[in-house]
Every structure is written in structure tokens, then in C-alpha cells.
C-alpha positions, 0 to 999 in steps of 0.5 A: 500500500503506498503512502499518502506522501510520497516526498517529505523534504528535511531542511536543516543540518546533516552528519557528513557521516553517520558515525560522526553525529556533531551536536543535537540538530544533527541527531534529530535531523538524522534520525527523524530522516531515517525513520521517516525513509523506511515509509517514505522518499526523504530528501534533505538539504543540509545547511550549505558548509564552507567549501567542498562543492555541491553534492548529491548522496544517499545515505542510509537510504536518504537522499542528501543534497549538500550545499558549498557556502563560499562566502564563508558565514551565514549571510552567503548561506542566506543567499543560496536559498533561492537556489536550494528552493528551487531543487526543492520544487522540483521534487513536488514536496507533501512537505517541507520540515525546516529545523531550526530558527536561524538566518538561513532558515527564516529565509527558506521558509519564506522562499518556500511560502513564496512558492506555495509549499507546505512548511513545517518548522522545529524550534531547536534551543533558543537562541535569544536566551542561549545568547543572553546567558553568553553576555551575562557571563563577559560583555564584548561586541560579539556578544552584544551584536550576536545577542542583539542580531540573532535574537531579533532574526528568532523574534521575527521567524516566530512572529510569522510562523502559523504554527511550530514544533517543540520538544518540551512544554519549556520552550512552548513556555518561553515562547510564549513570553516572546515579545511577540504580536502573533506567537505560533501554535506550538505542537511539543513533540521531544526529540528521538534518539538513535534506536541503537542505544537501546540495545546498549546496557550501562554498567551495574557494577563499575565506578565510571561516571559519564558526562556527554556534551559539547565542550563549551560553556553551556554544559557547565564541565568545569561545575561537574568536574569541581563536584567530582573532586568534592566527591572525591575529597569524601571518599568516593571512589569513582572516575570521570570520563568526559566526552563532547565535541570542540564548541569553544577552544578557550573552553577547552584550554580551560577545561584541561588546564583544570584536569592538569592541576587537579589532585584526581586527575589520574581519575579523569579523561576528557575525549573530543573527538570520537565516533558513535561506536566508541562513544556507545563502549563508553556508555556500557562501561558507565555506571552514572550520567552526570551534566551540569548544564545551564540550559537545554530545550530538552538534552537529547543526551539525557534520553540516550543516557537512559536507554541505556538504564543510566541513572541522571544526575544534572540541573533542574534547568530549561527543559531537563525537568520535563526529560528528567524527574527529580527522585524517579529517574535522576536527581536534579540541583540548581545550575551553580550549586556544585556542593548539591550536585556532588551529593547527588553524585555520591548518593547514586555511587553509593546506594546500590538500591536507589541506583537500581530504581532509577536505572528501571525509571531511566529504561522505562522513560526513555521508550517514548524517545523511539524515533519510529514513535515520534516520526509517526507524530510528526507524520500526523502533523503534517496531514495536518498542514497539508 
């Protein structure tokens, strides 16, 4: 029996390969591909990428159109849309689902309207509180006109949106305290995770605690690693692997220099750059996920962590709530508090009977993260739109 779409365009970024998934985006635009292309023709545009040339692909049995950004920065990416809408008529689209809230994808959504598409889009994070968070921290001119010029592209996008998706009834929340006129209608629907990870077991018996997230400010490293060592100073006995692609080289330095000078640092690693396989070892090897992070719409790694059975440990920040519940699956404190969060950390190191119902809570809650599931929710949406 044929479907009644026979080609769903995905706009938004795409892994250059399906071993080497960087950041968030990437995972949902990938999985939410895949799962679609097993029901249905799915093409996706990736965001155009400095150098290289234009290319068609398949991969894993979606076809990926990719672009060159030449120019080097957002504003010449913007004016490849015109271009990249039009290979984008030529397929006849059911629909077109754009992810995210940027430059280049405020300017595709319009050229899409223009050419009387159906368009979707996904809320992913939100940039104007991610940027005031940067320049509460140390005012530069970068800052300011990031704060100021991409806040102000987020509030125009929103504003003209009949409706759009979110993955946490925070941002729902958030986004209806926008300064807006109009606000969107907004189906929360989370992200997926990769089906591979539920086939992954964590550790019931190791001492390896696990932090996943890009290296930057934002996941709060340093905090995890200040309530390791008070962890430690009380004689926990554990060690810290941190994994996270580079978002910020001074951060990294940072991050380094205080794994260096630590008294513990025998019993930390940090890794940058690893592929999905290795990263999965590293989640059967672990016995707890901890991040400290000061904001997340709703924290992909948090529902990866528990398909595994991993019991969380993180900030009652953003979406993270409505991911993880505070004494069923996880323990939550408040972003800053690292004395908290090392209690946290020793009291799922130590109570063995507490660890092993929050590994059943975190297996249990982590089932409506299948993508099969909420591709078919989305694939409901878009009937709707239609």
C-alpha cells in the first residue's frame, strides 16, 4: 500500500557521516530522516558548509543534497536559498520540515511560502536566551551584536510562523513570553534518539561516571568536574570520563588546564573527538550520567543516557525537568550549586538500591524517545498542514 506522501523534504543540518553525529540538530535531523525513509522518499538539504562543492548522496537510504557556502558565514548561506528552493520544487514536496530558527532558515521558509509549499518548522534551543546567558557571563561586541542580531532574526521567524514544533512544554513556555504580536501554535513533540542505544546496557557494577556534551560553556564541565573532586575529597571512589565535541577552544584550554592541576586527575579523561561506536563502549562501561548544564530545550543526551538504564544526575534547568524527574529517574540541583550536585553524585555511587530504581525509571522513560514513535507524530502533523 503506498503512502499518502510520497516526498517529505528535511531542511536543516546533516552528519557528513553517520558515525560522526556533531551536536543535537544533527541527531534529530538524522534520525527523524531515517525513520521517516523506511515509509517514505526523504530528501534533505543540509545547511550549505564552507567549501567542498555541491553534492548529491544517499545515505542510509536518504537522499542528501549538500550545499558549498563560499562566502564563508551565514549571510552567503542566506543567499543560496533561492537556489536550494528551487531543487526543492522540483521534487513536488507533501512537505517541507525546516529545523531550526536561524538566518538561513527564516529565509527558506519564506522562499518556500513564496512558492506555495507546505512548511513545517522545529524550534531547536533558543537562541535569544542561549545568547543572553553568553553576555551575562563577559560583555564584548560579539556578544552584544550576536545577542542583539540573532535574537531579533528568532523574534521575527516566530512572529510569522502559523504554527511550530517543540520538544518540551519549556520552550512552548518561553515562547510564549516572546515579545511577540502573533506567537505560533506550538505542537511539543521531544526529540528521538538513535534506536541503537537501546540495545546498549550501562554498567551495574563499575565506578565510571559519564558526562556527554559539547565542550563549551553551556554544559557547565568545569561545575561537574569541581563536584567530582568534592566527591572525591569524601571518599568516593569513582572516575570521570568526559566526552563532547570542540564548541569553544578557550573552553577547552580551560577545561584541561583544570584536569592538569587537579589532585584526581589520574581519575579523569576528557575525549573530543570520537565516533558513535566508541562513544556507545563508553556508555556500557558507565555506571552514572552526570551534566551540569545551564540550559537545554530538552538534552537529547539525557534520553540516550537512559536507554541505556543510566541513572541522571544534572540541573533542574530549561527543559531537563520535563526529560528528567527529580527522585524517579535522576536527581536534579540548581545550575551553580556544585556542593548539591556532588551529593547527588555520591548518593547514586553509593546506594546500590536507589541506583537500581532509577536505572528501571531511566529504561522505562526513555521508550517514548523511539524515533519510529515520534516520526509517526510528526507524520500526523503534517496531514495536518497539508
Amino acid at each position: 500500500m503506498k503512502p499518502s506522501m510520497a516526498c517529505i523534504v528535511q531542511i536543516g543540518s546533516f552528519p557528513l557521516s553517520s558515525c560522526r553525529i556533531q551536536g543535537g540538530v544533527e541527531a534529530s535531523v538524522f534520525g527523524l530522516a531515517k525513520a521517516q525513509s523506511v515509509t517514505y522518499e526523504v530528501h534533505v538539504f543540509d545547511v550549505p558548509r564552507i567549501g567542498g562543492s555541491h553534492v548529491v548522496e544517499n545515505m542510509d537510504g536518504v537522499v542528501v543534497h549538500r550545499f558549498c557556502n563560499q562566502g564563508g558565514r551565514q549571510f552567503a548561506a542566506g543567499r543560496q536559498t533561492v537556489e536550494m528552493a528551487k531543487e526543492i520544487q522540483a521534487l513536488h514536496p507533501e512537505v517541507c520540515h525546516i529545523h531550526g530558527t536561524s538566518l538561513f532558515a527564516w529565509l527558506m521558509y519564506r522562499e518556500l511560502k513564496r512558492m506555495k509549499l507546505h512548511v513545517i518548522v522545529t524550534v531547536h534551543g533558543l537562541v535569544r536566551i542561549e545568547k543572553f546567558n553568553a553576555l551575562r557571563k563577559g560583555i564584548s561586541a560579539k556578544k552584544i551584536f550576536q545577542y542583539l542580531y540573532q535574537g531579533w532574526v528568532e523574534k521575527r521567524f516566530l512572529s510569522h510562523l502559523p504554527a511550530a514544533i517543540v520538544d518540551t512544554e519549556y520552550v512552548k513556555s518561553r515562547v510564549n513570553q516572546y515579545p511577540i504580536r502573533r506567537k505560533p501554535v506550538m505542537h511539543v513533540i521531544p526529540q528521538g534518539i538513535d534506536e541503537t542505544f537501546f540495545s546498549v546496557k550501562c554498567s551495574k557494577d563499575s565506578r565510571m561516571i559519564l558526562s556527554v556534551g559539547a565542550i563549551g560553556e553551556r554544559k557547565g564541565h568545569l561545575f561537574t568536574l569541581k563536584a567530582f573532586e568534592l566527591a572525591k575529597d569524601k571518599g568516593m571512589n569513582a572516575q570521570l570520563v568526559i566526552v563532547g565535541t570542540i564548541a569553544d577552544k578557550h573552553y577547552l584550554e580551560r577545561l584541561q588546564n583544570a584536569i592538569a592541576q587537579s589532585k584526581y586527575k589520574i581519575q579523569m579523561s576528557l575525549y573530543t573527538d570520537i565516533t558513535d561506536e566508541a562513544l556507545k563502549k563508553l556508555y556500557e562501561k558507565a555506571h552514572l550520567f552526570v551534566l551540569h548544564s545551564e540550559e537545554e530545550s530538552q538534552g537529547i543526551v539525557f534520553a540516550e543516557a537512559m536507554a541505556t538504564g543510566l541513572p541522571i544526575v544534572a540541573t533542574q534547568v530549561g527543559g531537563i525537568p520535563w526529560v528528567v524527574e527529580n527522585g524517579r529517574n535522576g536527581l536534579l540541583s540548581d545550575y551553580g550549586d556544585v556542593e548539591a550536585f556532588a551529593e547527588n553524585i555520591q548518593q547514586l555511587m553509593s546506594d546500590t538500591s536507589l541506583w537500581q530504581s532509577m536505572s528501571d525509571a531511566s529504561s522505562e522513560t526513555a521508550k517514548v524517545y523511539h524515533w519510529h514513535i515520534i516520526s509517526n507524530r510528526i507524520i500526523e502533523l503534517y496531514r495536518l498542514i497539508r
